[in-house]
C-alpha positions as CSV (number, residue, x, y, z in Angstrom):
1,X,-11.5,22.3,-5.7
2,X,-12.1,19.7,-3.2
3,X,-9.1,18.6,-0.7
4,X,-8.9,16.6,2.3
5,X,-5.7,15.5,4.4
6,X,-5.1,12.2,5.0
7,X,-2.1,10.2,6.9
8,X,-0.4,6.9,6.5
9,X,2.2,5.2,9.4
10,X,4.2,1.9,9.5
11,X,6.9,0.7,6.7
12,X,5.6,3.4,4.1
13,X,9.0,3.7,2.2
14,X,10.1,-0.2,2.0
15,X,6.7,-1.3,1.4
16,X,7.0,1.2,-1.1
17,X,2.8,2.6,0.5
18,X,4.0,6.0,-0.2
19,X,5.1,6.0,-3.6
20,X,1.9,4.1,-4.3
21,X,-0.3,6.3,-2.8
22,X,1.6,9.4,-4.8
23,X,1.6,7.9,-7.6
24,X,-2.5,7.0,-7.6
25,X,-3.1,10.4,-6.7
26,X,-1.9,12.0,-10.0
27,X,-3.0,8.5,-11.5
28,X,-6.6,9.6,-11.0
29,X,-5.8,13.5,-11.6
30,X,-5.8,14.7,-8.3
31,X,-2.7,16.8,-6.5
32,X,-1.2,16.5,-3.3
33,X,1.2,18.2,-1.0
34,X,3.2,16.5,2.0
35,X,2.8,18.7,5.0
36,X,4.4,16.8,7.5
37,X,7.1,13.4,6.9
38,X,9.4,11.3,9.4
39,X,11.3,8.2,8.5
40,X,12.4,5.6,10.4
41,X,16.0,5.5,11.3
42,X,16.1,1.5,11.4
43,X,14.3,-1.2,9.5
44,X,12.2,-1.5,12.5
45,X,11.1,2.2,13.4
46,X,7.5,3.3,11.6
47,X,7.5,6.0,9.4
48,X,4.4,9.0,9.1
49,X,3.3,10.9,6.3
50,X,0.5,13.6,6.1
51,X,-0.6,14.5,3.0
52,X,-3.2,17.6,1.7
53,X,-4.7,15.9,-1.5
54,X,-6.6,18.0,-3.9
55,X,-9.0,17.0,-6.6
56,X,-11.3,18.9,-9.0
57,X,-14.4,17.9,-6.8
58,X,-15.6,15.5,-5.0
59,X,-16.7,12.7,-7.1
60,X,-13.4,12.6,-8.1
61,X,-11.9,13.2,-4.3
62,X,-14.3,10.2,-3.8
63,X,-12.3,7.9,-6.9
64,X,-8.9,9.1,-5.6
65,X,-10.1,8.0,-2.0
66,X,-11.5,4.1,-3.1
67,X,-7.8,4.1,-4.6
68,X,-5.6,4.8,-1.6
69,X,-7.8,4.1,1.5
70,X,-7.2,0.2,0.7
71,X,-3.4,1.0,1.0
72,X,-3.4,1.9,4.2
73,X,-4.5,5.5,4.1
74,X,-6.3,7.3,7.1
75,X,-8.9,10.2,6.4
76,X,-7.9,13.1,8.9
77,X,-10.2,15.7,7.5
């Protein structure tokens, strides 16, 4: 198994970024697990989501990656 942890900030939930980047995850036959969430109380507060995302190797780490990264996501480790 290959996994990697990777973040995204700003209007996540109304942008609807999260459930994009979920959603291409297990599009592309990878996993994932939310360590850590906060929402914005207002329309105007940011909201943060770390994510462990696990895939069967790396090539396909690597496809699930190409995906998300373009939506905003951040490579932590």
């Amino acid at each position: 198994m290959y996994h990697s942890k990777i973040e995204l900030k700003g209007h996540i939930l109304d942008s609807h970024v999260l459930p994009r980047v979920l959603d291409k995850v297990v599009e592309l036959g990878g996993d994932f697990s939310v360590e850590d969430i906060s929402i914005g109380k207002t329309k105007d507060d940011p909201s943060y989501a770390r994510l462990e995302v696990t895939a069967a190797n790396e090539a396909a780490w690597r496809r699930i990656w190409e995906a998300v990264q373009p939506l905003g996501a951040v490579l932590l480790t």
